[in-house]
N, C-alpha and C positions, 0 to 999 in steps of 0.2 A: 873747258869747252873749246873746240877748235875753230881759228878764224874763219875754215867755211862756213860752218853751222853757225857763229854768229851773223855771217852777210846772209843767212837763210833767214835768218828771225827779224832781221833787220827788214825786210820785204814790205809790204803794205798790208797786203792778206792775210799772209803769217804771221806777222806783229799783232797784229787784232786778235787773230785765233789764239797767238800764245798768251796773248794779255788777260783773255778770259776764258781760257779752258787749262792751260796749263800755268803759267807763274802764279795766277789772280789770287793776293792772298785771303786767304780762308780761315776767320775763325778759330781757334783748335778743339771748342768744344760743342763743338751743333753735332746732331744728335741725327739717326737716321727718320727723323722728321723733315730733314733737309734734302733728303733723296729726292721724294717727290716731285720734284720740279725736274731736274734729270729724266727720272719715269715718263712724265709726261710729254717732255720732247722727243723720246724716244717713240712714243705710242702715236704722236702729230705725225711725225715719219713713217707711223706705217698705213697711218691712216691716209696720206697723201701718197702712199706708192700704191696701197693695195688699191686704191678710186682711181688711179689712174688706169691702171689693170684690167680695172674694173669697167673702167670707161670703153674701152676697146671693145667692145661689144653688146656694152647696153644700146638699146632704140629709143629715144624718149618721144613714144607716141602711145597714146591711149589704147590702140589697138594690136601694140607690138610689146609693149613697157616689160608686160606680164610673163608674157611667152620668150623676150630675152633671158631673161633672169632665170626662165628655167634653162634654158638652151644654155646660160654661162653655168649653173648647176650640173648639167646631163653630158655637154657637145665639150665644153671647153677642157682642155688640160689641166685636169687643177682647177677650173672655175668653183669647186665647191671650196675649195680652201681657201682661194680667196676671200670667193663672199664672208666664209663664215670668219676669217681672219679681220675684214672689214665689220662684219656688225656685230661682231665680239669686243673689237676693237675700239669700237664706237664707247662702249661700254667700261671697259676699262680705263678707257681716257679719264670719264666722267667719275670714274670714282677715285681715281689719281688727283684732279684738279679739285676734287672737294674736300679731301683729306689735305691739301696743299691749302685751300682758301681756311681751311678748320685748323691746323699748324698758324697762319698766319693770324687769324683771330686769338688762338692763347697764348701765344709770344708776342703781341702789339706789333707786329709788323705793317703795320698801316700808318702806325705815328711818324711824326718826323724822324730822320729824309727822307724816310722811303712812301710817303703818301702818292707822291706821283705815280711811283713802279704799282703800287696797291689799284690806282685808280686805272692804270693800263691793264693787271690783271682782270679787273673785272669788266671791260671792253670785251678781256678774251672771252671770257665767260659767256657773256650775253652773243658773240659771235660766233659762240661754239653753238651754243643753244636752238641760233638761228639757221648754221650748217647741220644743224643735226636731224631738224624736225622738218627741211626738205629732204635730207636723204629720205628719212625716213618715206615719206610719200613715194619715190623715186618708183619702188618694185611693184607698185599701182595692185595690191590686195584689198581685201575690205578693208582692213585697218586704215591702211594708206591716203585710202581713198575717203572714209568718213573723218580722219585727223585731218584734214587738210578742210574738208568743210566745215567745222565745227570751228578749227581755231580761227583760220581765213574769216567766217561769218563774224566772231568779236569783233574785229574792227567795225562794225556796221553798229556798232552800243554807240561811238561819238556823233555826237551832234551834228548836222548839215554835213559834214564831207564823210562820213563814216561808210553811206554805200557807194557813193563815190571809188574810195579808199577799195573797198571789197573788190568792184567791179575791173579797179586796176592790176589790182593783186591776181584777180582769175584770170584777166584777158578777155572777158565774155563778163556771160550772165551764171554761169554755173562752174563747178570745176570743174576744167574738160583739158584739148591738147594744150590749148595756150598757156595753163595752169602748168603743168606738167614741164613742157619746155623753158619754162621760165623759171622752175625751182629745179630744176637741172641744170641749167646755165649758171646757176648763183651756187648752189652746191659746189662745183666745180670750183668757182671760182673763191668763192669764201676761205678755203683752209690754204691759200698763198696769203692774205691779208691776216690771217692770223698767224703765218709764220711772220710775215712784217711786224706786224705786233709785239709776237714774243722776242724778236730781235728788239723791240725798242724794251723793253719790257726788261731782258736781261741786261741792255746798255745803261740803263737806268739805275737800276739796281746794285752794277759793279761801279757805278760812280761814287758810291758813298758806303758802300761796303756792307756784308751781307748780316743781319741780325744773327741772335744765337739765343740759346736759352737763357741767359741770366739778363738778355734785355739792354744791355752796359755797351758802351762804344769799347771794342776790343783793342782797340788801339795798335802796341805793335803786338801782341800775344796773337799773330798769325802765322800761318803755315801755306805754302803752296798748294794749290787744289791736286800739282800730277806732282807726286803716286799716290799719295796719302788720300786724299777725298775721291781721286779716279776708281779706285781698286775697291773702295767703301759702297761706292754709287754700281759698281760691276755686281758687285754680289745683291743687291738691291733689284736691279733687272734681271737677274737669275732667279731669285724667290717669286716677282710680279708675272718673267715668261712662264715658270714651272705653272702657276694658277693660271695664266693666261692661255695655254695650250689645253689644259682640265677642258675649260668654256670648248677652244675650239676644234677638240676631237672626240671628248667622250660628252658635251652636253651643248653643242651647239645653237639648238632654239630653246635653250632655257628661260632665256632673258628676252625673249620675243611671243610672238602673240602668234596662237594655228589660224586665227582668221587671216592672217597674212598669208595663207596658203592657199586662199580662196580669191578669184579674179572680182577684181573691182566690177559693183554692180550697185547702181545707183539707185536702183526699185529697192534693196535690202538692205536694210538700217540692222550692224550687229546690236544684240541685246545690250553690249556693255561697252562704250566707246573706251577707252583707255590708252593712252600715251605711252610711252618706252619709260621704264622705271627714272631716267634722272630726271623727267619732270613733274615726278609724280607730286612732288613737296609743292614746284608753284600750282601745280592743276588740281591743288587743294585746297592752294588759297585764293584760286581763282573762285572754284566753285562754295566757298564760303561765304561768301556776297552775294545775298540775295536778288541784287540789285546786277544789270548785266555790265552797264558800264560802272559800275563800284567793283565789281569782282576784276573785272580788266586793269583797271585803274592800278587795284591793289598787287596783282601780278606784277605788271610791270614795275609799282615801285619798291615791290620784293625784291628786286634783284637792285635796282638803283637806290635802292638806302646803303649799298654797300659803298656807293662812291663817295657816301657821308662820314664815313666813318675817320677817316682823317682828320676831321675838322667835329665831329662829334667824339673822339678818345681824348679826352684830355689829361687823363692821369697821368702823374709824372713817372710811375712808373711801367716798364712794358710788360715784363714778363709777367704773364700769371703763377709762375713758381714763387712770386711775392708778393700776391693778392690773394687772401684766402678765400675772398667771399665771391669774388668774381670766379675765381677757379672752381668754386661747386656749381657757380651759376652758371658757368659754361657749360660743364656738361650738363646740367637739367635745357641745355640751348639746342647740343645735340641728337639728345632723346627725344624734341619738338618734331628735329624738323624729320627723325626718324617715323615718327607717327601722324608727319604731314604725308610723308613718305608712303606708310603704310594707308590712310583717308585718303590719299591721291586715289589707289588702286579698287579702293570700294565705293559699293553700290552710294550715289547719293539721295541717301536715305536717313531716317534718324535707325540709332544715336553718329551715324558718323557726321553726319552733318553737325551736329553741336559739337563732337571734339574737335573737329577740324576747324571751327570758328574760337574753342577755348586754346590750339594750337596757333593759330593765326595772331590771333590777340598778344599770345605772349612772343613771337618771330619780332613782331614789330614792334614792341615795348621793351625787347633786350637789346635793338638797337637805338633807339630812340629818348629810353626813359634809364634802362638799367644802367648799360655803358657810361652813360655822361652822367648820371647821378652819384656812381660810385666812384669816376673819375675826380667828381667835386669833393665828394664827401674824405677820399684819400687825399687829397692836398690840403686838406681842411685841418685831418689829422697830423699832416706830416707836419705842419705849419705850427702847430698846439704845441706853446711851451712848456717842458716837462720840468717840475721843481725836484730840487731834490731833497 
C-alpha cells in the first residue's frame, strides 16, 4: 500500500470507516445468517431517503393528509414509486430485523459481551415499532385513522394518568389535526435516532468482536470483512432487492389494507380493525387479555422481556448447534409467534381467542421459564462427573 493511501486511512473519518467496514476482522465461518444486519441498514437507508421524498409534499392536516398522498401517487414524478418503495419498504425492514433478532436467539448472541449491543438492538426494535405505527396513520384512510384510535385509547387502561396520558397523545379530546401533526413530527424524526442507535449498536458490537455459529471466541481464526464478507453481503442484497421490487412493481398493496383507500371518517367504524402484519404477533397478545390493562401490560412486556435475556441465558454454551433440546424448542418458538402472527389478523372470536392465549402463554414461558431452566439444567450436566 502506498504512503498516500496510508495518510488516507490514517484520517479521523476514514480510520473509523476502515476499522468497521473494511479491515474489522471477521470470523471465517458465519454463515449468510449474518447478512441480515447489512440488509437491514441498507433497507434504514431507504426508508429515510424515500420519507424524505416523501416528505416534500405530504400536508399533515386532516383535511389535506388524504388528498396529498393521492396528489404524490397521480401529480408527482415517481410519487407512486416512492410511496410504494417506502411502504414496501417498511415491510421488508421488518422482516429483515426479525429474522436478525431469530439468528441471534439460536446463536446466543445476547450472552456475554455482547448483551449490551442485544439490549441496544431491541431499543431499535421497539423504536421501529413506534416509527412505524405513526407512519402508518400518516395517509389519514380508515385504517389509519381507526389504528391510531384504538391503540392511542390503551393508554387510558392505567390507572389515574391513563386519560390524562391519551389526551396528550391526541392534543385534544379525539384524534383530530393535533394528532396527526404530532405523529408526523416524531415520524420524521424517529428514524435519525434510530440510525444513532444502530451506530451505537454496531460500535458495540465491533468492540468485542462478532459471534459465529459454533458460539466459541474465534480468536485469531479471522479474516477481513473487504472483499471476502463485502462481496458475500452484495449478493445477499441482490436476492432481498430481486423480492423487494416483486412487493414494489407487480404486488404493491399486497401487504396493506383497501380500507386505506377509503378517506378517514370518523362516523364509520371498519368491520375489522387490523394493524400492518409485523404487529400482528403483539396485537395478539394484546388482545389475549381479557382484561384491558393486562393485555397492555403484557404487550409491552412482550417486547421488553427481550432486554432480559442476557441476564436470563445462562447456559454456558451459546450455539444451539450444541443444544439439542433447545434447538427443537426454538423452532416450536417460531411457529408460536407465526400463529401469533396468523391470531393477530383474525376475527377476535373463539377458537382464536383460545389459541392465541395457548400461543401467548408459551411466548412468555420460552423466555422466562424454558431459556433459564435449560440453561441450569446444561451446566448441571456439564458439571456431572463421568466415571469410567
Amino acid at each position: 500500500m502506498s504512503s498516500q493511501s496510508l495518510r488516507i486511512l490514517n484520517r479521523p473519518l476514514i480510520n473509523i470507516l476502515n476499522d468497521h467496514l473494511i479491515d474489522y476482522p471477521t470470523p471465517v465461518n458465519i454463515n449468510y445468517m449474518w447478512n441480515f444486519g447489512s440488509m437491514a441498514g441498507i433497507f434504514l437507508g431507504i426508508q429515510i431517503l424515500s420519507g424524505i421524498f416523501l416528505a416534500m409534499h405530504y400536508t399533515p392536516h386532516i383535511d389535506l393528509a388524504f388528498l396529498s398522498v393521492e396528489h404524490i401517487m397521480r401529480d408527482v414524478n415517481n410519487g407512486w414509486l416512492i410511496r410504494y418503495l417506502h411502504a414496501n419498504g417498511a415491510s421488508m425492514f421488518f422482516f429483515i430485523v426479525y429474522v436478525h433478532i431469530a439468528r441471534g436467539l439460536y446463536y446466543g448472541s445476547y450472552q456475554k459481551p455482547r448483551g449490551f449491543a442485544w439490549a441496544i438492538g431491541v431499543i431499535i426494535l421497539i423504536l421501529m415499532m413506534a416509527t412505524a405505527f405513526m407512519g402508518y396513520v400518516l395517509p389519514w384512510g380508515q385504517m389509519s385513522f381507526w389504528a391510531a384510535t384504538v391503540i392511542t385509547n390503551l393508554f387510558s387502561a392505567f390507572p389515574l394518568i391513563g386519560e390524562a396520558i391519551v389526551a396528550w397523545l391526541w392534543g385534544g379530546f379525539s384524534v383530530d389535526n393535533a394528532t396527526l401533526n404530532r405523529f408526523y413530527s416524531f415520524h420524521y424524526l424517529l428514524p435519525f435516532l434510530i440510525t444513532g442507535a444502530v451506530i451505537i449498536h454496531i460500535a458495540i458490537l465491533h468492540q468485542n468482536g462478532s459471534n459465529n455459529p459454533l458460539g466459541v471466541n474465534a480468536g485469531t481464526d479471522k479474516i477481513s470483512f473487504y472483499p471476502y464478507f463485502i462481496f458475500k453481503d452484495v449478493f445477499s442484497w441482490l436476492i432481498i432487492g430481486i423480492v423487494y421490487s416483486l412487493f414494489v412493481y407487480f404486488a404493491p398493496n399486497y401487504l396493506g389494507h383497501t380500507d386505506n383507500y377509503i378517506e378517514a371518517n370518523p362516523m364509520v367504524t371498519p368491520a375489522h380493525i387490523v394493524p400492518e402484519w409485523y404487529f400482528l404477533p403483539m396485537y395478539a397478545i394484546l388482545r389475549s387479555i381479557p382484561h384491558k390493562l393486562g393485555g397492555v401490560i403484557a404487550m409491552f412486556a412482550a417486547l421488553l422481556v427481550l432486554l432480559l435475556l442476557p441476564y436470563l441465558g445462562v447456559s454456558e454454551t451459546r450455539s444451539s448447534s450444541f443444544r439439542a433440546i433447545h434447538r427443537k424448542i426454538f423452532w416450536i418458538f417460531v411457529l408460536d409467534f407465526l400463529i401469533l402472527g396468523w391470531i393477530g389478523g383474525c376475527a377476535p372470536e373463539s377458537p382464536y381467542l383460545e389459541i392465541g392465549q395457548i400461543a401467548t402463554v408459551f411466548y412468555f414461558s420460552y423466555f422466562l421459564f424454558i431459556i433459564p431452566s435449560l440453561g441450569f439444567i446444561e451446566k448441571l450436566l456439564l458439571s456431572y462427573p463421568i466415571e469410567d
